[in-house]
N, C-alpha and C positions, 0 to 999 in steps of 0.2 A: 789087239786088233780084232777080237774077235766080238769084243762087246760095240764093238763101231759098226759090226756087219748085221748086229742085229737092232743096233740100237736105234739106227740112222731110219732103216725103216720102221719099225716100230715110231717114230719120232714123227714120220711124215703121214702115218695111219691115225694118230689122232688130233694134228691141225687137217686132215682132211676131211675127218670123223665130225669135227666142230663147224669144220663153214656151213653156213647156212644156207640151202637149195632156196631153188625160187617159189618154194610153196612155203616157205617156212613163217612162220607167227612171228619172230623176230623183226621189231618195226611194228608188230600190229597196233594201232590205237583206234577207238573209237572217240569221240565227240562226248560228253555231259550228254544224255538223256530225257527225257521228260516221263518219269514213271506211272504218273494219271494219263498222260497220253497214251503210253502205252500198254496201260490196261486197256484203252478204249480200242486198241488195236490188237489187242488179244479178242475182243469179242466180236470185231468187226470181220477179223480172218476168220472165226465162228473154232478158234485154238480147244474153248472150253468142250467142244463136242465131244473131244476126245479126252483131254486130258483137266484134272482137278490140280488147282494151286493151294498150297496146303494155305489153312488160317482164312482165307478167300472166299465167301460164300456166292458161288455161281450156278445157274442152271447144269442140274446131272449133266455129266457124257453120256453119251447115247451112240459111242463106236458100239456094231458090233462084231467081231469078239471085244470087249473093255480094253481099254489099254492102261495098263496100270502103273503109267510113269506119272506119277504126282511128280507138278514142278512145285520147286519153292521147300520150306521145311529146313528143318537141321542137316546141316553137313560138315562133314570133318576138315574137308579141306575147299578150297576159294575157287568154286564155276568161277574161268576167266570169261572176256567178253569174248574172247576168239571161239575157244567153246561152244559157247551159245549161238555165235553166229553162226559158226559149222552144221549146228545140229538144226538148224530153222533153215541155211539156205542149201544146204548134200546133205540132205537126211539119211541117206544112206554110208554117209563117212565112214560112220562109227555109230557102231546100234547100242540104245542105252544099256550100259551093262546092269549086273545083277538082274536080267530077267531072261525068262528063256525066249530062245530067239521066235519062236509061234506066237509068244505074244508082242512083239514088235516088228515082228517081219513079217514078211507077203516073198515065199523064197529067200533069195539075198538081197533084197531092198526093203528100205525102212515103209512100215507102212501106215506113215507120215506122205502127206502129198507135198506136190514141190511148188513153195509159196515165194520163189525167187523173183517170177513175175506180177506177183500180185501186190508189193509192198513198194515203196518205196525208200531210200534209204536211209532216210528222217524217220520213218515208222520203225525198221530196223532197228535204228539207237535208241528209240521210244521204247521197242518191245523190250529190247534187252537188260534196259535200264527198267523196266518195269521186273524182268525176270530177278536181274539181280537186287531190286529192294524187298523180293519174299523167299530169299536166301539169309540163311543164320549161320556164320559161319562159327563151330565149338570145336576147342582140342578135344580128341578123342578121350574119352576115360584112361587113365593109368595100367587098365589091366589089358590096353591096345599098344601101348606102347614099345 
């Protein structure tokens, strides 16, 4: 009787734990891409001012203080497209981590401007799918494991 009294709720904390709120990424899909499109849409939003895509050869950034988020390069695990759309249209979500927050913030907002109205959402899948073809995605070495 006693494992009913705890089990039951316990039981109903994690089907409540799992549904999915209405912000949630489940469902999200984006459309195919156009990755030359959306380079041309990296440099039309003038993206390269701030930030360097690794392998890329574009005119320096010229934020100042630098912002030293290189997109693109080696990574251990798969930028979803949700991800990326997060971090291009609420820059402020979620600040790129492993860097200290002075050098991507302006207080607690990303010091990223907000390009929600300046794209449209053809250029969005364009960008993204551009972002994700200067992504390499590697298992981490053995001694990460």
């Amino acid at each position: 009787m006693r494992w009913l009294r705890i089990g039951v709720p316990l039981g109903l904390v994690v089907v409540v734990a799992c549904a999915p709120a209405h912000k949630s990424s489940s469902g999200f899909h984006l459309p195919d891409g156009d990755p030359q499109l959306g380079h041309q849409v990296f440099v039309d939003l003038k993206c390269h001012a701030c930030h360097r895509v690794d392998g890329l050869d574009l005119s320096a950034p010229v934020a100042d203080p630098p912002v030293p988020v290189v997109l693109g390069g080696v990574v251990h695990q798969v930028r979803t497209d949700g991800e990326l759309v997060a971090a291009i249209i609420d820059t402020s979500h979620r600040l790129a981590p492993g860097y200290r927050a002075a050098e991507v913030s302006a207080g607690s907002l990303s010091r990223m401007g907000d390009f929600s109205d300046q794209m449209t959402v053809r250029e969005l899948v364009d960008l993204v799918a551009f972002l994700q073809s200067r992504y390499e995605v590697r298992p981490p070495p053995a001694a990460y494991h």
